[in-house]
C-alpha positions in Angstrom: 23.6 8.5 5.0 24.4 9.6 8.4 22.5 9.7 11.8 22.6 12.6 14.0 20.8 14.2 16.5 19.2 11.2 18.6 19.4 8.8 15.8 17.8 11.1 13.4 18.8 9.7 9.7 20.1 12.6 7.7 20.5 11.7 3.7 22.1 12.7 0.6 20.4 14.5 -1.9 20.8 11.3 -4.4 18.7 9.3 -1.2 16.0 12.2 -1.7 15.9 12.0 -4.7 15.3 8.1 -4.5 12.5 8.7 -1.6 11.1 11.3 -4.2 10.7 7.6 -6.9 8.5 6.3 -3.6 6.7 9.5 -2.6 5.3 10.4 -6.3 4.3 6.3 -6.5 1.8 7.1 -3.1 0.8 10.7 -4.6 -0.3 8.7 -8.1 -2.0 6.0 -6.0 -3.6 8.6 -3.1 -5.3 10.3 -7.0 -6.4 7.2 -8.5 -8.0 5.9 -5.2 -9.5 10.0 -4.9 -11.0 9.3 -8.4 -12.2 5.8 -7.5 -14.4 6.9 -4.4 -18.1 7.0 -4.6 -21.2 5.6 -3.1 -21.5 2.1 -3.8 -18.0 1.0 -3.5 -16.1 -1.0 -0.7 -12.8 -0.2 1.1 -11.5 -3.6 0.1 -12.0 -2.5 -3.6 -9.9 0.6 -3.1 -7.3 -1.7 -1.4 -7.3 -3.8 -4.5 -6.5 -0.8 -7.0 -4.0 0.6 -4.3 -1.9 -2.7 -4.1 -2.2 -3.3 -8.3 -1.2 1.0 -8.6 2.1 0.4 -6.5 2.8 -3.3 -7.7 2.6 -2.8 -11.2 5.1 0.7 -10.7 8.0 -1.3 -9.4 6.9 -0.8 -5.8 5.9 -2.4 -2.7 3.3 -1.7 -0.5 4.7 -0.7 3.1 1.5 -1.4 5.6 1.4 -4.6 4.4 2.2 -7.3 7.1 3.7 -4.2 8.7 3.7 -4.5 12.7 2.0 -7.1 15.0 -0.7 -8.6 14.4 0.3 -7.9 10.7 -1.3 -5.1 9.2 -3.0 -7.2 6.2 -3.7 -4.4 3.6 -2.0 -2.1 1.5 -4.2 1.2 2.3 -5.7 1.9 6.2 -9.1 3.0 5.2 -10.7 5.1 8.0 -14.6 5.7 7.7 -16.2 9.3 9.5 -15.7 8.4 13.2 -12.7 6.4 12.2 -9.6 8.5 12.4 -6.5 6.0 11.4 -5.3 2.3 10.9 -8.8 1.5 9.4 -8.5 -1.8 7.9 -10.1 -2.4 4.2 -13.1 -4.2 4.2 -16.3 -4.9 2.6 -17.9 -2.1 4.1 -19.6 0.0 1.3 -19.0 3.9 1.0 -22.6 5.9 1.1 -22.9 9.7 0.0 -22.1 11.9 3.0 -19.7 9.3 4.0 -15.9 10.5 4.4 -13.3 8.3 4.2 -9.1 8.9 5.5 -7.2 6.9 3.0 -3.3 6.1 4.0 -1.0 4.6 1.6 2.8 3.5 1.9 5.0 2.7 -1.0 8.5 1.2 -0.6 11.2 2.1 -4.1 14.3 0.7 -3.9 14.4 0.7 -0.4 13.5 3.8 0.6 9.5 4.8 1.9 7.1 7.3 0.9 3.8 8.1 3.6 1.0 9.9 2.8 -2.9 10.4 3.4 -5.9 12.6 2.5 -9.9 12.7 3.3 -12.2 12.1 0.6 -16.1 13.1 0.8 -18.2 10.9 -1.0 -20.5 13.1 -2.6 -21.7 16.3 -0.6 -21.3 15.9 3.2 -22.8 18.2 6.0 -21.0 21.8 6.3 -19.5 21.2 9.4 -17.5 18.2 8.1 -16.6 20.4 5.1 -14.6 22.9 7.4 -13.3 19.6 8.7 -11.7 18.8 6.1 -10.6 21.8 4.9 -8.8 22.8 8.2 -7.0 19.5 8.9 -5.6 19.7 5.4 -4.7 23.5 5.3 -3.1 22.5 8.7 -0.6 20.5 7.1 0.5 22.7 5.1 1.0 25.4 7.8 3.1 22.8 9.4 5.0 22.2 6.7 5.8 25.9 5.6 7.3 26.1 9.1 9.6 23.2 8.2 12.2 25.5 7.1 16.1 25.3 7.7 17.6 25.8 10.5 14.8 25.6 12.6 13.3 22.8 15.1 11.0 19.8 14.7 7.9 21.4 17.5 8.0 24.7 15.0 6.1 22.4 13.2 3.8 20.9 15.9 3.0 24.6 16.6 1.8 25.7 13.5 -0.3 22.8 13.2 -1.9 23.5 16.4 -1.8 27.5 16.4 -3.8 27.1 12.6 -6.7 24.6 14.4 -7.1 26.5 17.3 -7.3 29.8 15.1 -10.4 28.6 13.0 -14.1 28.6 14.3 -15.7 25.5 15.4 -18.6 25.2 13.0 -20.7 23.7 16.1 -19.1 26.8 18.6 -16.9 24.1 20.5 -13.5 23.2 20.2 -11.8 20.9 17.7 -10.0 17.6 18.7 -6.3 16.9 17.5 -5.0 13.6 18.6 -2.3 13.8 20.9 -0.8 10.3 20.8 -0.2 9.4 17.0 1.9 12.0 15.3 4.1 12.5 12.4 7.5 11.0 12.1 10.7 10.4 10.2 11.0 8.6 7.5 13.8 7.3 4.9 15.0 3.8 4.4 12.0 2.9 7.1 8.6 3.8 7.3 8.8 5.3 11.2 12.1 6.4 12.6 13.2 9.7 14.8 12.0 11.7 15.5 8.3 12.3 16.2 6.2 14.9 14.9 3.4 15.6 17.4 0.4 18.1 16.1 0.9 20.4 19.0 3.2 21.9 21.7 5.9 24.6 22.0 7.7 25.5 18.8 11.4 25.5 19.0 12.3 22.4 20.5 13.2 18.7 19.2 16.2 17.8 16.8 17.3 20.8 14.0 15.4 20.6 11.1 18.7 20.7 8.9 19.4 19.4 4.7 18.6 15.8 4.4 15.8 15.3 7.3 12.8 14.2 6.2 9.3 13.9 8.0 6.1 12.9 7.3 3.9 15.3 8.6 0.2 14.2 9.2 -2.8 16.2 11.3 -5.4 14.0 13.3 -8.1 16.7 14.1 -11.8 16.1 14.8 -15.5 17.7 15.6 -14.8 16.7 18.8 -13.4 15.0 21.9 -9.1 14.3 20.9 -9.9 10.9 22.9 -9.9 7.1 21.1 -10.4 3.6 21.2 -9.6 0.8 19.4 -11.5 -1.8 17.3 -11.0 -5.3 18.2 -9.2 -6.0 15.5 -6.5 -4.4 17.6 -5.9 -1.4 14.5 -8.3 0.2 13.8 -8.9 3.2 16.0 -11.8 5.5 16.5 -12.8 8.8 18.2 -14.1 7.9 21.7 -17.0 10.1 21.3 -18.3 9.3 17.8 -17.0 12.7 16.4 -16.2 12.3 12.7 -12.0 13.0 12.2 -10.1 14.4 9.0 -6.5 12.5 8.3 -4.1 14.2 5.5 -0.3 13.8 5.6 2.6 14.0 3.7 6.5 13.2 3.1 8.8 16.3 3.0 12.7 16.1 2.6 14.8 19.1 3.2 17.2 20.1 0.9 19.7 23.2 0.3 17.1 24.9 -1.3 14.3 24.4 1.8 11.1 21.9 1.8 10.0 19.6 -0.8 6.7 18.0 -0.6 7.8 14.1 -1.9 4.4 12.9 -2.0 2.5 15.3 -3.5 2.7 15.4 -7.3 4.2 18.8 -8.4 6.6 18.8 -5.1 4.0 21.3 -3.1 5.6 24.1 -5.4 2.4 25.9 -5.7 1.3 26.1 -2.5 5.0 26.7 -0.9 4.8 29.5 -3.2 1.2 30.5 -1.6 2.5 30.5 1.7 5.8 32.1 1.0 8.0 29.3 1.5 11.3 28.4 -0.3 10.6 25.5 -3.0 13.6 22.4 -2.5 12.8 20.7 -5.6 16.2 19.1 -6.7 17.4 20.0 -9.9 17.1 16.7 -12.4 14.1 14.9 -10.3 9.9 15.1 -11.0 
């Protein structure tokens, strides 16, 4: 591997093909945990089938003991007003209830990151379109991770998409300013940053070999926080509910593919008009 551009790790196309091994473990695990929520169960149960999912696959759960204090679960599960670094617990989910579910996976050294927002059962309209704009953010920002571009061409795509959609309440949404996307390879966060808004064309080149982890924080509300005392958890300041979604994306020769999500984002690449980078020979 090499690092260029302020320490930005730049790999081969046999290391992306490896981070593609972790990327489709966290897609697997992100669907099992999808088909595992509903009313009734905790957030320490889906931590349980997340750490047996990526165990019993060869792999090793990255949040775990990750940081200080140690982070001491395999998921962050982040309940309505909770928008990331929720930590599993006995806490039981309830229809109407939406939960941001984050999982890691380490194979053979090299990280995978990704997250979505599950509704448990029907939830009110307004966090409906909550949902559905945070994640069709993403993927805005990740059609503008093309070659030979810059890191903020993402940041404002994810921002210019939020801003464009109505408030289902006729205010503005929230997207959280200080966590942001990042790089990611042989470690879990490296250069650069990835913020969900600003100026495009600026940062490091997006060039073959970089890959990000893209991940929209928006919410029905205020972009301000606090955190839990249990010094992770953190929440919206104003008890807005807040939609999570993220995923890995290497660049190769070809343009962007989508590490963590199960068919390599081809289909919705191809929605949005966006080269497919799938390398030839890998899932």
């Amino acid at each position: 591997m090499a690092l260029r551009d302020r320490g930005v790790e730049i790999k081969t196309p046999e290391q992306i093909r490896l981070m593609r091994k972790a990327g489709l473990l966290v897609g697997e695990t992100l669907e099992l945990l999808r088909s595992s929520v509903r009313a009734g169960t905790s957030t320490a149960e889906l931590d349980a089938i997340a750490e047996d999912n990526i165990r019993s696959h060869g792999g090793i759960p990255s949040f775990k003991g990750y940081s200080h204090p140690p982070f001491p679960s395999s998921i962050c599960a982040s309940v309505n007003d909770e928008i990331v670094h929720g930590i599993p617990n006995q806490r039981v989910l309830k229809v109407g209830d939406i939960i941001s579910i984050d999982c890691g996976a380490i194979v053979e050294g090299w990280h995978g990151d990704a997250a979505i927002t599950v509704a448990v059962g029907e939830v009110a309209p307004d966090v409906a379109e909550l949902m559905r704009v945070t994640e069709e953010s993403l993927w805005r920002g990740i059609a503008a991770m093309r070659l030979g571009g810059r890191v903020t061409d993402i940041s404002a795509a994810v921002e210019s998409y939020v801003r464009s959609q109505p408030h289902p309440g006729g205010g503005s949404w929230g997207i959280l300013e200080d966590f942001t996307g990042h790089g990611i390879g042989s470690e879990m966060h490296m250069a650069p940053n990835v913020p969900n808004y600003g100026r495009a064309g600026r940062g490091p080149k997006l060039e073959r070999g970089l890959a990000l982890a893209i991940e929209p924080m928006v919410t029905l509300g205020s972009h301000r926080w606090k955190t839990y005392d249990d010094e992770w958890t953190i929440a919206t300041a104003d008890g807005s509910w807040a939609a999570h979604y993220e995923h890995s994306i290497g660049l190769t020769a070809s343009g962007a593919w989508v590490l963590t999500a199960l068919d390599g984002g081809e289909a919705r690449l191809a929605e949005l008009g966006v080269p497919f980078g799938g390398l030839p020979g890998s899932a």
